[in-house]
RODO-397731 format. One record per residue (C-alpha): x, y, z; residue in three letters. Coordinates in steps of 0.001 Angstrom, whole numbers, padded with zeros to 6 digits, always signed. Layout:
residues N
XYZala;...
***
This chain:
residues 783
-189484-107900-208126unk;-185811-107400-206377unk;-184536-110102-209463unk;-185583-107692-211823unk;-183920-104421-210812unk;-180022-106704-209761unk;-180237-109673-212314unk;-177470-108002-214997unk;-175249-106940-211977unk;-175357-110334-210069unk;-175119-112099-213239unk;-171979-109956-214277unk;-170698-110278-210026unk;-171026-114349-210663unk;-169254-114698-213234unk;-166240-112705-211722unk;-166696-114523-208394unk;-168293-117616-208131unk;-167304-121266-210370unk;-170747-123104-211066unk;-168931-126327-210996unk;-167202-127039-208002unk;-168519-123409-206019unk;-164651-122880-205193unk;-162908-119532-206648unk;-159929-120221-208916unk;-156998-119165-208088unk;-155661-118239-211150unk;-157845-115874-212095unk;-157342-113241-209498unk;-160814-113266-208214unk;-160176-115595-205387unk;-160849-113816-201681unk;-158242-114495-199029unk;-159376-116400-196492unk;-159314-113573-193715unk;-162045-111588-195461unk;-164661-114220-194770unk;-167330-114431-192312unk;-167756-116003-189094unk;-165374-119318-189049unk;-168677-121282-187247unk;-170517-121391-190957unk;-169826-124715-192154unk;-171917-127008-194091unk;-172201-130366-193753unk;-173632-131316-197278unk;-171784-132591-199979unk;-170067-129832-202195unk;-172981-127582-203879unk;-175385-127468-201329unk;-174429-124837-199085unk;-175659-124950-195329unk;-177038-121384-194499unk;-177487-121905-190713unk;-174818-121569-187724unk;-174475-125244-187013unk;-171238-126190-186509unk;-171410-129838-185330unk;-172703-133276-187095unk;-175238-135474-186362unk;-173177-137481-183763unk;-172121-134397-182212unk;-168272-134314-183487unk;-167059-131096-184601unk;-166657-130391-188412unk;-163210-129144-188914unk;-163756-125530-190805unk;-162789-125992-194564unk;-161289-122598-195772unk;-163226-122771-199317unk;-166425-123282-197889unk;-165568-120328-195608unk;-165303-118309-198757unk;-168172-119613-200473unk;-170523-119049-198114unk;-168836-115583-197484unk;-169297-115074-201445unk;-172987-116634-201173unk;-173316-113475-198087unk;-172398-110502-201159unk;-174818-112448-203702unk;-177780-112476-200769unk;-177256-108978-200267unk;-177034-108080-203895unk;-180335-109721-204502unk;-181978-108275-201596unk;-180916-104700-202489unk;-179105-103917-199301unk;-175698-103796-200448unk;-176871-100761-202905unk;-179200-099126-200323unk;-176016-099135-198340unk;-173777-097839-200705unk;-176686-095241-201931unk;-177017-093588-198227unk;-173353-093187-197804unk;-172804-091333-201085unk;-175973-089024-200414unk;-174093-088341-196663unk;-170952-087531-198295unk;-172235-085536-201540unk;-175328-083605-199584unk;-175247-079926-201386unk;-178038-078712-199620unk;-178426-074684-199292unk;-180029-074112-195545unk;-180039-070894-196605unk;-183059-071397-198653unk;-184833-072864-196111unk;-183842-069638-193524unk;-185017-067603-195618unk;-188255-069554-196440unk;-188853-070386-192390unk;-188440-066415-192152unk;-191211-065695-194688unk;-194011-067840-193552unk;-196286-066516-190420unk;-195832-068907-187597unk;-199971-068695-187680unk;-200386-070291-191101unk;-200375-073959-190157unk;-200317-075067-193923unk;-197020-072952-195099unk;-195702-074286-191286unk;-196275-077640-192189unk;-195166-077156-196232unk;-191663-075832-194639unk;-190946-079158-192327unk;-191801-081920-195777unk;-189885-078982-197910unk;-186578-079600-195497unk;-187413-083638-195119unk;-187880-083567-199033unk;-184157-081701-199881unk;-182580-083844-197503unk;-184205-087047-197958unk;-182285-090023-197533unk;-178714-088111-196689unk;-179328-088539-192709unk;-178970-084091-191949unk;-181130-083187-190352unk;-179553-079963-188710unk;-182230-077624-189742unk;-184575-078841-187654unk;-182289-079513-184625unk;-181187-075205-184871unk;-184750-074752-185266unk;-186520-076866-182307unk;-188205-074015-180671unk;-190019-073358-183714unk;-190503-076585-185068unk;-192319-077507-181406unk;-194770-075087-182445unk;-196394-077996-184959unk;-199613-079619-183143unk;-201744-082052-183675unk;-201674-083200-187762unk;-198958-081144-188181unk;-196753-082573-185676unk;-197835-086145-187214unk;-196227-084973-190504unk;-193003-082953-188625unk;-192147-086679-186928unk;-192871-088424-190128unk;-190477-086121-192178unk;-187304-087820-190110unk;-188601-091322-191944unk;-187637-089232-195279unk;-184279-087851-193697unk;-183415-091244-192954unk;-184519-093166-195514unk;-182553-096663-196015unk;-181159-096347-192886unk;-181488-099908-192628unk;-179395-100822-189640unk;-180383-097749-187038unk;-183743-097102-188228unk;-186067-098397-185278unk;-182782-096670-182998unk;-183116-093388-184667unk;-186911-092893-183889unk;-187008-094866-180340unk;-187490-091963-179049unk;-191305-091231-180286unk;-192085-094582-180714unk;-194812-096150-178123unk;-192850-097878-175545unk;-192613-102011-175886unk;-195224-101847-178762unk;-198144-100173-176618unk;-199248-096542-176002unk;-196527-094585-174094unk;-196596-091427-172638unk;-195671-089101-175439unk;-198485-087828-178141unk;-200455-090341-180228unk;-200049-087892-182801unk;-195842-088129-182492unk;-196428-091696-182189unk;-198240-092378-185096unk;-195954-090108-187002unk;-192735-092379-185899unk;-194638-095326-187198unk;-195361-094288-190252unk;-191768-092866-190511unk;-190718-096489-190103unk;-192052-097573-193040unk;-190539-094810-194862unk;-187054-095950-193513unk;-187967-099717-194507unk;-189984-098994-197848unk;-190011-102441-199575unk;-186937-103952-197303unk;-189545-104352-194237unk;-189041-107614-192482unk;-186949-106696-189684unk;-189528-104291-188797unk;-193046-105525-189885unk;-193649-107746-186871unk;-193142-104627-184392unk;-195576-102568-186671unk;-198017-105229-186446unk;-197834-105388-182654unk;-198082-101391-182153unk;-201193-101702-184052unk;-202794-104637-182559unk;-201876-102690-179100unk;-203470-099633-179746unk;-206951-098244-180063unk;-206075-094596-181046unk;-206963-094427-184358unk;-204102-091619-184995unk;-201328-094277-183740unk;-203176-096771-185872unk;-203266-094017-188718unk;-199578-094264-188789unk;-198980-098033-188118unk;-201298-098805-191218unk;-199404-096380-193491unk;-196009-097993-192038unk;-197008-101278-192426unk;-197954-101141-196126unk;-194714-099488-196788unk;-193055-102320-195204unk;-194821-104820-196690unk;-195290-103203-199685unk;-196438-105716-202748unk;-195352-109034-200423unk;-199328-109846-199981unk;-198914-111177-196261unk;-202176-112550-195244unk;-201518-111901-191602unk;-200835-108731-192472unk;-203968-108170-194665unk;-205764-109770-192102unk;-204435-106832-189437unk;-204929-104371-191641unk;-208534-105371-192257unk;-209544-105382-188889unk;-208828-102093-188595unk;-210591-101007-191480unk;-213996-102514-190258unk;-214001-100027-186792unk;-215370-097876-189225unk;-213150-095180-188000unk;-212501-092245-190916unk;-209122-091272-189855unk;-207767-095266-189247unk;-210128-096440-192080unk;-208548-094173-194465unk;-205084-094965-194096unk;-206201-098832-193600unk;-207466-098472-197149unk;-204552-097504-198841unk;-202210-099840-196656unk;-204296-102792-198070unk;-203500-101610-201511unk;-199803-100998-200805unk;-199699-104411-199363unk;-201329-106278-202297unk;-200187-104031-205188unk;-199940-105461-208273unk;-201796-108876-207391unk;-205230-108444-208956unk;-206429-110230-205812unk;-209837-110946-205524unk;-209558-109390-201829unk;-210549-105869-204583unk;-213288-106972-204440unk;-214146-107324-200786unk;-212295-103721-200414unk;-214943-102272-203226unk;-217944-104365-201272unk;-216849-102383-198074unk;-216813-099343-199565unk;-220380-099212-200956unk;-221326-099856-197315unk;-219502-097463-195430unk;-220471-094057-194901unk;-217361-091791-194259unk;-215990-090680-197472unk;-212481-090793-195873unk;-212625-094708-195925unk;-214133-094569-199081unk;-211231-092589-200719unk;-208705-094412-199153unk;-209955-097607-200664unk;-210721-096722-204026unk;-206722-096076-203770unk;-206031-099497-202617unk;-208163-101174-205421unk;-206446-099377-207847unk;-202881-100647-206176unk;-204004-103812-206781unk;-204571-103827-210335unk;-200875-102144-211364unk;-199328-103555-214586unk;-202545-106223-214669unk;-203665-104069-218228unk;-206374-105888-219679unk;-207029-108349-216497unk;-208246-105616-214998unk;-210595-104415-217115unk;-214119-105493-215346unk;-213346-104238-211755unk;-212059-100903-214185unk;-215430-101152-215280unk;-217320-101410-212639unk;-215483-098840-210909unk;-216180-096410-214036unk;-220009-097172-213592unk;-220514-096593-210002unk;-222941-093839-209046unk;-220682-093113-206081unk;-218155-090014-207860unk;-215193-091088-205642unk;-215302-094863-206564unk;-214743-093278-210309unk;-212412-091157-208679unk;-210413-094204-208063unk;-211662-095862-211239unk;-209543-093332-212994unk;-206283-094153-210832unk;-207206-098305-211578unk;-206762-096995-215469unk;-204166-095188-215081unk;-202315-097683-213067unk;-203208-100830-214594unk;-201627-099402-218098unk;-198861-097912-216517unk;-195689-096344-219149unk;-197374-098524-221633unk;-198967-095644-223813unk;-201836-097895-224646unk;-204541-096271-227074unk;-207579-097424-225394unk;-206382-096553-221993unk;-205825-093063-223418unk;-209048-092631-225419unk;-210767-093682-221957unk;-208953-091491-219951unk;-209877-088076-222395unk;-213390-089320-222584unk;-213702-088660-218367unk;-211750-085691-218879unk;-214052-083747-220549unk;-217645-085573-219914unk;-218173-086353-216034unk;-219999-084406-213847unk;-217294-084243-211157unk;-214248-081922-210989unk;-212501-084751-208875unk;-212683-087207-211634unk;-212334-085299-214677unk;-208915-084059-212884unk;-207994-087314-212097unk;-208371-088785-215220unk;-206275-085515-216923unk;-203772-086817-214452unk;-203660-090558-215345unk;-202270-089461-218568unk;-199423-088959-217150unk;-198992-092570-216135unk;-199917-093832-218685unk;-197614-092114-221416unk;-194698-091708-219142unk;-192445-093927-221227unk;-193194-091846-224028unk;-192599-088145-222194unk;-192203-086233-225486unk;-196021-087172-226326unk;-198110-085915-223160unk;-197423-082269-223561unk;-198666-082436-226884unk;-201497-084345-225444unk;-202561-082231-222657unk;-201904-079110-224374unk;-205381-078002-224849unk;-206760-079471-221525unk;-204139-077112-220106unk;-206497-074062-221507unk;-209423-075449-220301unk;-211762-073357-218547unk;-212340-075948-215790unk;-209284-074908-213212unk;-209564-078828-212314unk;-208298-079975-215900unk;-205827-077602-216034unk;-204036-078593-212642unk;-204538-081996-213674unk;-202863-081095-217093unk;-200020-079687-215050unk;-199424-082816-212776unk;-199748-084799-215579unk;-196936-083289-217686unk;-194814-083475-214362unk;-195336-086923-213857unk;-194469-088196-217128unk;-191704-085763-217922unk;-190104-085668-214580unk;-186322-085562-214193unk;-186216-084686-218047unk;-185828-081151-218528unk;-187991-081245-221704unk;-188300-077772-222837unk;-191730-078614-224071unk;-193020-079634-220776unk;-191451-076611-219614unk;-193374-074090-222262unk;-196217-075488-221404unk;-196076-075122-217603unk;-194867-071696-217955unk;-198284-070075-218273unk;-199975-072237-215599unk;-197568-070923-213084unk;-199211-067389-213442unk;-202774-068566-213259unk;-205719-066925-211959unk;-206670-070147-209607unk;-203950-070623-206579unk;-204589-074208-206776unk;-203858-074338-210074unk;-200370-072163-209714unk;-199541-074904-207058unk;-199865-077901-209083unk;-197809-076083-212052unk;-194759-074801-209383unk;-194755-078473-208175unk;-194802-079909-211423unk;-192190-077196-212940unk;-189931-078468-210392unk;-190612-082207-211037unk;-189359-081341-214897unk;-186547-079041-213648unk;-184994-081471-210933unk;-181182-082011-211669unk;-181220-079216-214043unk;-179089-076000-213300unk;-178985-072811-214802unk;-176103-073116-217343unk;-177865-075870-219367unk;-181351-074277-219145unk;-182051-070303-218342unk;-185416-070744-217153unk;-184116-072865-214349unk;-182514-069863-212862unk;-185961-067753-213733unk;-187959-070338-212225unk;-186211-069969-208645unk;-186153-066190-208293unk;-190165-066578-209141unk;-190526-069139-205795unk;-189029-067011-203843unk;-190428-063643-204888unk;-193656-066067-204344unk;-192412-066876-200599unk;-191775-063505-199846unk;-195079-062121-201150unk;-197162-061244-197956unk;-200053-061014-200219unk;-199713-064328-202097unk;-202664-066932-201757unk;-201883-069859-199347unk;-202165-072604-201605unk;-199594-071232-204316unk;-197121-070153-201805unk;-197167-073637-200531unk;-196793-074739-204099unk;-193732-072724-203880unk;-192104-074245-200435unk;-192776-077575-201751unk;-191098-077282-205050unk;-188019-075534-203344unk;-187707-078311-201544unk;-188300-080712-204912unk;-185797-079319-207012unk;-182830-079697-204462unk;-184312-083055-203284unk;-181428-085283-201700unk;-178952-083173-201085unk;-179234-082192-204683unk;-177893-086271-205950unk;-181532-087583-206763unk;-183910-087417-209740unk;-187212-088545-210071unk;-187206-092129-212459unk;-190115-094074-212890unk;-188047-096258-215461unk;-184646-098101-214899unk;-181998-097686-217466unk;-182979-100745-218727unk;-186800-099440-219735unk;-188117-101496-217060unk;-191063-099788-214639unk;-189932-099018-211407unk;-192885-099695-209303unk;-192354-098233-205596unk;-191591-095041-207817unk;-194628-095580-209805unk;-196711-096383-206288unk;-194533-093938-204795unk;-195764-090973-206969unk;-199897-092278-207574unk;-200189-091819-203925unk;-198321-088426-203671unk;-201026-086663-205762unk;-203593-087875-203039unk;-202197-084774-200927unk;-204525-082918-202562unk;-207059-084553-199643unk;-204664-085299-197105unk;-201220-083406-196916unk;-198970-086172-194884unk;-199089-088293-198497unk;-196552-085821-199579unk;-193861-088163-198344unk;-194454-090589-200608unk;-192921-088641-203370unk;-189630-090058-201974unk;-190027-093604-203181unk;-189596-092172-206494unk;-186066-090692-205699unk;-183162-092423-207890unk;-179661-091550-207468unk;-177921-089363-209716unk;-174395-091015-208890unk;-172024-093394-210612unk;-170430-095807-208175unk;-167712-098431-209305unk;-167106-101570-207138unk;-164441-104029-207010unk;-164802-107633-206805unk;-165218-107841-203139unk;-168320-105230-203617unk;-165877-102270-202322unk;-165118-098339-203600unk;-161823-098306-204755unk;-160189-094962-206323unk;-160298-094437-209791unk;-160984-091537-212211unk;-163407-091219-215865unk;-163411-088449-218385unk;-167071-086261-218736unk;-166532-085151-222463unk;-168868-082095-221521unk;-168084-078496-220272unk;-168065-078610-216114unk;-170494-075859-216300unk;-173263-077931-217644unk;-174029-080638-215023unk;-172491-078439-212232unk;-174221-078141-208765unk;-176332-074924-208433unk;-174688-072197-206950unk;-175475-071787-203314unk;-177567-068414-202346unk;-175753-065547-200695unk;-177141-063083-198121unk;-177528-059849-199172unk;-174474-057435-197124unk;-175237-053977-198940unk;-178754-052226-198749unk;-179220-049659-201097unk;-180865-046602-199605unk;-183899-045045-201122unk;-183337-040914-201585unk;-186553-039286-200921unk;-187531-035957-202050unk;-187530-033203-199201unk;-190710-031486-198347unk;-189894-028217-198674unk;-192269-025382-197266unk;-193310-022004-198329unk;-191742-020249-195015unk;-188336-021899-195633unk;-188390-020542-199279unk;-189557-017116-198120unk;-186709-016977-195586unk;-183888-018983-197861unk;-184334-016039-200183unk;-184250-013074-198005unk;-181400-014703-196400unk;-179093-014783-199777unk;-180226-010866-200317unk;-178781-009771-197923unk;-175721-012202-198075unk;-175024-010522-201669unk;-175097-006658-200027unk;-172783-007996-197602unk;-170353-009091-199914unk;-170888-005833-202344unk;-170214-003812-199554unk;-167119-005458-198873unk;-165627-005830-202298unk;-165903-002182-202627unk;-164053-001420-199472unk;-161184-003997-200168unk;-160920-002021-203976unk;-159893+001118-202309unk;-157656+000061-200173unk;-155873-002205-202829unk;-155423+001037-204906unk;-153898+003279-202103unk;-151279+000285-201241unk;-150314+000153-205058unk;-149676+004010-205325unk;-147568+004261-202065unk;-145246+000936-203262unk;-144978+002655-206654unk;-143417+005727-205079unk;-141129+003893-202967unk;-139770+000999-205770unk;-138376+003949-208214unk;-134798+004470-206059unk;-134546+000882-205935unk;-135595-000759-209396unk;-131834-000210-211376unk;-130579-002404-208911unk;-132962-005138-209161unk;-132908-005517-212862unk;-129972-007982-212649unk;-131210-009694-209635unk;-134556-010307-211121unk;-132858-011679-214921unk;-131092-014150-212242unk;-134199-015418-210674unk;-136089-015288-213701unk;-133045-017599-215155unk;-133143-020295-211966unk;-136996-020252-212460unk;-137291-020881-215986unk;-135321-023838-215338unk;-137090-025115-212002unk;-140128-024813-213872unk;-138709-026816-216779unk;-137603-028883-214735unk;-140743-029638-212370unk;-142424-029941-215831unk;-141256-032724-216737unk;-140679-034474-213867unk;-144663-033960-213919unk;-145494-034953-217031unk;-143090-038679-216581unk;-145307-038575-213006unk;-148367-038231-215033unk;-146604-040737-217216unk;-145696-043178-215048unk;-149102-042591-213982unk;-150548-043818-217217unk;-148004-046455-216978unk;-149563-047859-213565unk;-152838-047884-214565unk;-152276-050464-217494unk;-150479-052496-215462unk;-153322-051995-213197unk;-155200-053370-216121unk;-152890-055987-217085unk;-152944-057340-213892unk;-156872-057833-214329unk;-156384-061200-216085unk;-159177-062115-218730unk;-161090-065322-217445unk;-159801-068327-218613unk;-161818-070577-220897unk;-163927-073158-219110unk;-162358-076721-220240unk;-164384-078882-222526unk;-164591-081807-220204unk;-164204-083010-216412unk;-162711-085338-214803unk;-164674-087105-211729unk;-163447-089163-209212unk;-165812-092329-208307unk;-168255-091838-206667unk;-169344-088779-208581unk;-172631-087060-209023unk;-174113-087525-213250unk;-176724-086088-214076unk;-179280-088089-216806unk;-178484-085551-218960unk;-174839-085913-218431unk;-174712-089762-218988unk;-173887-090248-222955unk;-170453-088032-222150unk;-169144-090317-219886unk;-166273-092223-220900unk;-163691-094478-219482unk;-160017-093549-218889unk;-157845-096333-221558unk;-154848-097910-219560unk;-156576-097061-215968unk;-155872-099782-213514unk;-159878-100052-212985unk;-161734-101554-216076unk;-165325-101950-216149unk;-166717-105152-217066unk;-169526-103493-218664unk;-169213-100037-219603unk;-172772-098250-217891unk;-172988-094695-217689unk;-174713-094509-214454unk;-175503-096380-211299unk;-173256-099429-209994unk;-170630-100435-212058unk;-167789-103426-211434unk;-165057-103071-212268unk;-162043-105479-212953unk;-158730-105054-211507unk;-155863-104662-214079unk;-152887-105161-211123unk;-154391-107404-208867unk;-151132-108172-207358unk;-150373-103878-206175unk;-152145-102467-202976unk;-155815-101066-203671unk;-156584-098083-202476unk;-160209-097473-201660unk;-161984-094285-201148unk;-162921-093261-197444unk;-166855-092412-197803unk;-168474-090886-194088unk;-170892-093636-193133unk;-173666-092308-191750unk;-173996-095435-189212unk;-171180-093704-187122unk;-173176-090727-186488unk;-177412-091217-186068unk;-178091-087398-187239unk;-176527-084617-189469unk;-176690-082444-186426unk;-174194-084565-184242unk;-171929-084472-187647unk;-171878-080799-187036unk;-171268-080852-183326unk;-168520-083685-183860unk;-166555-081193-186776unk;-166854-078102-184529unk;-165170-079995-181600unk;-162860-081623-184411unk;-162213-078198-185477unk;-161553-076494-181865unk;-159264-079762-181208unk;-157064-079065-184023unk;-156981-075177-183598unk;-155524-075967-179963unk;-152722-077903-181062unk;-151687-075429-183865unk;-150960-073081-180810unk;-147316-074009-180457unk;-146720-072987-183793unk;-147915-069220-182956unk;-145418-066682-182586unk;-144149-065555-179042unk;-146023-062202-177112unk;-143895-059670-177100unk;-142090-058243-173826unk;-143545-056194-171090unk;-143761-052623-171259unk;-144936-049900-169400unk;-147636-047892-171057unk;-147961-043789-169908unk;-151021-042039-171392unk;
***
C-alpha cells in the first residue's frame, strides 16, 4: 500500500543516489554524500558488497572488530532515506512542519462561535471542540483550548471523550512525541489510572489518530491498555485506536484482541470493536466477514450490530465483483441495519470506479426500501462510487435532492460532497444551495457540511458564493432561534473549510488517479456520526496537503523560488475576520405627550408678545437717537467731506486688496484640495502572477500555473505541480542554503509557541532599552 503512494519518488531519489552495481555513490556525479553526514559509525556489514547488514553488530564471528569502511557508512546511511521514504515518515515529517509554519487559522472565528453557543447545549459544546481540532488538525496549536480551559472543563462524560480525542487531530503525525504529548490522560503503565475512563479512552483513541496507518511503535501499548481494562469506555477508545494503528495490516493477534472484546456483548465496547475489526482487515475480503456477519445476527444490541455491518463493509474495499455474495446477502437480510451496511459494502467495494451496476443497485435502494436509514445510505454511496468522475453525481442526484423523503435529500447532499470535495464545482455548489435553506434541520446540516467539503481551499476572489456561504454560518451561529442540528452543521463546516491551518484539501485520489484509501476509509466512517458524534474525527484521514515542497538530494529544503502564472488574488488565503470597533446607534422616535404639546405651545405665545413688545420699544428709541444726531452733525459735516473722500479712498483699496488676497486664499484653497486628491493614489493593478518561495501553499486549482524559474540553481528532475518534488543541484560545488522551517518537535503544543514568542518578545524589547532617548532633567513643578 505505502509502495504505491512513494514508488515514482523513490524511483526518481535512486537513481540520483544510489549505483545498482557496486551500491557505492560516484563521485563524479555530484550526488555522492560526505562521509560526515552518515549515521552511526557502529553500522557495518559484514557481507560481501550488496547485501547490506541492517543490525548494530559491529564485530565478526571470531570476535575481531570490523574496521568501519566509509562507503558502506554511506550506503547504509542512503539505505536509512530510502527506508524512510518507503515507510512515509520522511513526508509525514516534512508535512507537519510546513502545516506548523504555514497555520492561517482565524481564532477569531472560533471566539466568536464559543461566544454564541449556550454552555447548556452539550451538542453545539461538543461541535465547537472537533470544529477547533478540525481547523487545526495536524499543525500541533492548540492555543484555543489552552485560553479556554475553564470552559472546555465544562465537557463531561461523552463529551469529554471527544474534547481529549480532538488533541489526536491537533497532533496528527506527530510521530516522534505522540505517546509524550498525551501521557498525561493516558492510564498509567497500561492499566486503569486515576483520571476518568472517559479521558482515558479518549487519549487512546487519540493515539491512533496520531499513528493512523504508521502504528507499530504504538500498537503493542494499545493492545496492553485493552487487555488491562474492563471499562468498556477505555476499551471504547483502545478498539478505535487500535484499528487506526493497525489499519489494513490484518494482525491476527490483533484481530484476535479485538474479538474478544466484541463477544462481552457490551454495546458501547462492541460497537467500536466492530468497526476496529473492519479498520484492521480493510480491504482483505477475509473470510473472518463472515464470522463478524454470524455475530451480528446473534447479538441483540443494535450498537454492535451497526458497528459491524461497518467493519464487513471495510473488508470488502476495492474487492468489486469478489464481493458480490456477502453484498448479497447483506442486501437480503431482514435485519434493516445489516442492509444499512449492505449499502456501505456497495459503495465501498466499487469505490471511484463509476461502475454501472453498482450505480443501478445503489438507485434501486434509494427509492424502494422500507427504511429511511438505507435508502439514505445508499443516496450516499453514490458518492463513492462516482467520485472519480465528480462532474457526473450532481447530475445524478439532482432529483433525489427534491425528494420528498428529507432522508434522500441529506443523503443527496453528502453524496455530492463526497465526490466533489476539494473541487469547487459550481454545479455541486448550485445544487447544494437550496438544501442549505431546507425545511428539515437535519437536512440543512448535511448540506452546510457538504457545502464546505466542495468549498475547502476556495476563497472569495475565485468564487463569490464562498464569501456568501460564510456570512450565512455565522448569521446561523448567531441565531438564538436556529434548530440544534443545523447550527451544529454550521460549527462543523466552519471548522471544515479552514481545516489545517487553512494548507489541506480533502483528496480521495492521488495525482496520479490512484485511490487513496485511509481517505476513502477515512471519510465512509465520518458519515457514521450521524449515530455516534466522536466518528467526526475521522474526516481527518482524508486531509492532503495543499503545499509544494522541493528537496535536495540529501532529502533537505533548500531555498529556491517558481513563478504562479495566475493573479495573487486568486489562490490567496482568506482574509482574516475583524471585530467590529463602531456600533451604530439606533434613533428612536420620542414619545411625545398631549400635556407637553399643550404647554410647548402656550409657551412660544407668549415668547412672540415678548419679543413684539420689545421690538416696538427699541423702534422708538432708535428714532429719537437719529433726530438728536441729525441736529448736532449739520455744524460739523463741511469739514468731514474731505476726511470721509480720504477714508473712502484707503478703503476702497483695503477692500481691493483683502479681495483678492481672499479669492488666491480661496484659490489656494482649491489648489490644496486637488493635491489633497492627488495625493489619494489610484490602486495599483494586482500583478498577473506570483512568485512563491518553497515551501509554498497551491491550491488544486492553482496547480496548472505553476511553472519553473529557467537558469535557477534548483532544477526539478521531474517537473510536478504539487506535493514533493527533487530537485537537482545546478552548482553543487557553492554553499546551499536551506530554509529554516519551526519544527514542531521543539515545542509539544501551539500554546508553549505562544508563551516562548511573548518571552522572546519581552527579551528583545529589554535590550532595545539602551537605544531609548535620555529623561529629561529635574524640575520643580508649582500648580
Amino acid at each position: 500500500m505505502m509502495l504505491s503512494l512513494h514508488t515514482k519518488l523513490l524511483l526518481i531519489w535512486w537513481k540520483m543516489k544510489i549505483r545498482p552495481s557496486s551500491g557505492q555513490s560516484n563521485p563524479d556525479s555530484g550526488s555522492a554524500l560526505p562521509v560526515d553526514q552518515t549515521v552511526n559509525a557502529g553500522t557495518t556489514s559484514t557481507e560481501p558488497a550488496g547485501d547490506v547488514q541492517m543490525g548494530d553488530d559491529t564485530t565478526t564471528a571470531n570476535g575481531n572488530a570490523h574496521p568501519v569502511d566509509p562507503n558502506e557508512a554511506v550506503h547504509a546511511d542512503k539505505l536509512a532515506k530510502l527506508k524512510g521514504i518507503l515507510s512515509g515518515e520522511k513526508s509525514i515529517q516534512l508535512t507537519l512542519q510546513f502545516l506548523y509554519s504555514h497555520n492561517r487559522s482565524d481564532l477569531l472565528i472560533l471566539k466568536t462561535i464559543k461566544q454564541a453557543v449556550e454552555m447548556r447545549n452539550s451538542v453545539c459544546h461538543s461541535a465547537t471542540i472537533c470544529s477547533n481540532a478540525i481547523m487545526h488538525a495536524g499543525t500541533t496549536v492548540d492555543t484555543f483550548l489552552r485560553e479556554n480551559l475553564e470552559w472546555l472543563s465544562r465537557a463531561t462524560n461523552w463529551a469529554k471523550f471527544s474534547a481529549t480525542a480532538g488533541l489526536g487531530v491537533i497532533h496528527r503525525g506527530h510521530l516522534q512525541q505522540g505517546r509524550a504529548l498525551m501521557a498525561p490522560y493516558l492510564p498509567q503503565s497500561g492499566a486503569v489510572g486515576g483520571g476518568s475512563p472517559y479521558s482515558e479512552g479518549g487519549a487512546l483513541y487519540a493515539l491512533g489518530l496520531i499513528h493512523a496507518n504508521h502504528g507499530e511503535g504504538i500498537k503493542q501499548f494499545l493492545r496492553e491498555s485493552l487487555r488491562n481494562t474492563s471499562a468498556e469506555v477505555i476499551q471504547h477508545g483502545a478498539c478505535l485506536g487500535l484499528g487506526l494503528a493497525s489499519l489494513g495490516t490484518a494482525d491476527e493477534e490483533v484481530f484476535e484482541d479485538i474479538k474478544n472484546v466484541l463477544y462481552t456483548d457490551s454495546a458501547v465496547a462492541g460497537e467500536a470493536a466492530g468497526i476496529g475489526m473492519g479498520l484492521l482487515m480493510v480491504g482483505t475480503a477475509s473470510e473472518k466477514a463472515a464470522e463478524m456477519l454470524a455475530y451480528a445476527h446473534d447479538t441483540q444490541h443494535e450498537k454492535i450490530i451497526r458497528g459491524l455491518a461497518l467493519g464487513i463493509a471495510l473488508t470488502v474495499y476495492g474487492r468489486e465483483e469478489e464481493a458480490d455474495t456477502l453484498i448479497e446477502q447483506m442486501t437480503r437480510d431482514q435485519d434493516p441495519i445489516l442492509r444499512y451496511g449492505g449499502m456501505y459494502a456497495l459503495a465501498l467495494a466499487y469505490r471511484g470506479t463509476a461502475n454501472n451496476k453498482a450505480i443501478h443497485q445503489l438507485l434501486h435502494f434509494a427509492v424502494s426500501d422500507v427504511s429511511d436509514d438505507v435508502r439514505r445510505t445508499a443516496v450516499m454511496g453514490l458518492g463513492f462510487v462516482l467520485y472519480n468522475e465528480p462532474e457526473q453525481t450532481p447530475r445524478i442526484v439532482s432529483l433525489l435532492s427534491e425528494s420528498y423523503n428529507p432522508h434522500v435529500r441529506y443523503g443527496a447532499a453528502l453524496a455530492v460532497g463526497i465526490s466533489c470535495a476539494g473541487t469547487g464545482l459550481s454545479d455541486a455548489i448550485s445544487l447544494l444551495e437550496p438544501l442549505t435553506s431546507d425545511v428539515v434541520d437535519f437536512v440543512r446540516q448535511g448540506a452546510l457540511i457538504a457545502m464546505a467539503m466542495v468549498m475547502i481551499q476556495t476563497n472569495e476572489s475565485f468564487d463569490s458564493r464562498v464569501g456568501t456561504f460564510r456570512r450565512q454560518l455565522e448569521k446561523i451561529i448567531l441565531d438564538k432561534h436556529e434548530d440544534t442540528m443545523s447550527k451544529m452543521g454550521a460549527i462543523l463546516a466552519s471548522g471544515i473549510l479552514d481545516a489545517g491551518g487553512r494548507n489541506v484539501t480533502i483528496k480521495l485520489l492521488s495525482r496520479n488517479k490512484h485511490d487513496k484509501l485511509t481517505a476513502v476509509i477515512g471519510l465512509a466512517v465520518f458519515t457514521q456520526f450521524w449515530y455516534w458524534y466522536p466518528l467526526l474525527y475521522f474526516i481527518s484521514l482524508a486531509f492532503s496537503p495543499t503545499a509544494i515542497i522541493g528537496l535536495n538530494s540529501n532529502l533537505e529544503v533548500p531555498k529556491f523560488e517558481f513563478l504562479s502564472h495566475a493573479k495573487p488574488s486568486l489562490f490567496e488565503y482568506p482574509k482574516p475576520t475583524t471585530q467590529q470597533t463602531t456600533t451604530s446607534a439606533v434613533k428612536l422616535p420620542t414619545a411625545i405627550l398631549s400635556t407637553y404639546a399643550k404647554a410647548k405651545s402656550r409657551a412660544k405665545k407668549d415668547a412672540e408678545s415678548k419679543a413684539a413688545n420689545q421690538e416696538k420699544t427699541a423702534e422708538a428709541e432708535s428714532k429719537a437717537n437719529q433726530e438728536k444726531s441729525t441736529a448736532e452733525s449739520k455744524p460739523s459735516q463741511e469739514k468731514s467731506t474731505d476726511a470721509e473722500s480720504k477714508a473712502k479712498t484707503t478703503e476702497d483699496a483695503s477692500g481691493s486688496t483683502s479681495g483678492d488676497a481672499a479669492k488666491t486664499q480661496e484659490k489656494d484653497g482649491d489648489a490644496m484640495q486637488v493635491d489633497g486628491a492627488a495625493e489619494k493614489k489610484a490602486p495599483e493593478p494586482e500583478p498577473a502572477f506570483q512568485i512563491l518561495a518553497n515551501p509554498a501553499r497551491v491550491v488544486p486549482a492553482q496547480e496548472k500555473f505553476i511553472k519553473f524559474i529557467e537558469g535557477s540553481r534548483y532544477v526539478p528532475v521531474r517537473p510536478a505541480p504539487c506535493g514533493f518534488i527533487l530537485l537537482r543541484d545546478t552548482q553543487p560545488s557553492e554553499a546551499e542554503e536551506l530554509v529554516l522551517t519551526d519544527a514542531p518537535a521543539t515545542v509539544a503544543t501551539g500554546a508553549g509557541n505562544s508563551a516562548a514568542a511573548a518571552a522572546a518578545g519581552q527579551g528583545s524589547a529589554a535590550m532595545a532599552v539602551d537605544d531609548e532617548p535620555q529623561p529629561p532633567q529635574p524640575f520643580e513643578y508649582s500648580a
